[in-house]
N, C-alpha and C positions, 0 to 999 in steps of 0.2 A: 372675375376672381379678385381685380383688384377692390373694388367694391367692398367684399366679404371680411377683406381683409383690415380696409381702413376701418369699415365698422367695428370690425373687434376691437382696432384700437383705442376708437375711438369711445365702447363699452370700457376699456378698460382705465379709460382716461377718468369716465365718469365713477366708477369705483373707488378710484383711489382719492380723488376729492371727497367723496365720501365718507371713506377710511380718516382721514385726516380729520375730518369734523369732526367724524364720531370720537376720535381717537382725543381732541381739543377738549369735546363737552366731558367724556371721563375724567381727563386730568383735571379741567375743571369744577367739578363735582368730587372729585378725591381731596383737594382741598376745601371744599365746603364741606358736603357731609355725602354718607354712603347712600343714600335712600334712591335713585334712580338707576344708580348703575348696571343693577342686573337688567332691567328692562333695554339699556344699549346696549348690553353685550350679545342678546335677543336680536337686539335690530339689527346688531353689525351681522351675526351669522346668519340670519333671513338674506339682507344683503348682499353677501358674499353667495349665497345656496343660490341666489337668482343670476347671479353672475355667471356663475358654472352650469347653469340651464343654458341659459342663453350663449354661452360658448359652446356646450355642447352640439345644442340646435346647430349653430352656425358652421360647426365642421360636417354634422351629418349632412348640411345644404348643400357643401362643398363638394364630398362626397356624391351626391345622389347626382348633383348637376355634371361633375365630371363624366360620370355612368352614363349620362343621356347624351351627350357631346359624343363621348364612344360609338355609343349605339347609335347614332347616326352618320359616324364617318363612315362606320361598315356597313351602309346598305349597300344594297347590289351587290354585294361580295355573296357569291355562290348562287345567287341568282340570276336567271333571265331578263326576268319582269323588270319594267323599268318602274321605278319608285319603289318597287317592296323592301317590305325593311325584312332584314332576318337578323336570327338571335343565335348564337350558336354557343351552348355551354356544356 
């Protein structure tokens, strides 16, 4: 879990560096001339849209791994057999 988590952060380290560039070459480009800018503001929101993917992912993984940690503390609960796994919902 802890894993999961440093990597978010660590995603979200790498974003905001990002951000900042992007954020330098705009201002720099608004005192030269306007002619690129819409194409960063393009990059920054691709950028951002893939940030929130990949957080997303990363909580669904949390998520789904928790579930199977579960489902394996409860085996043998209500069962005889030894090793079977059961699911009770």
């Amino acid at each position: 879990m802890f894993t999961i988590f440093s990597s978010l952060y660590n995603e979200r380290e790498k974003i905001e560096n990002k951000k900042t560039y992007i954020i330098y070459e705009i201002t720099y480009l608004s005192n030269e001339s306007f002619i690129n800018l819409p194409h960063l503001l393009v990059r920054r929101q691709y950028i951002l849209g893939q940030f929130q993917y990949k957080l997303l992912f990363r909580i669904f993984q949390l998520i789904f791994l928790k579930f199977l940690f579960f489902l394996f503390l409860r085996k043998n609960k209500g069962s005889h057999k030894r090793g079977s796994l059961t699911l009770t919902i």
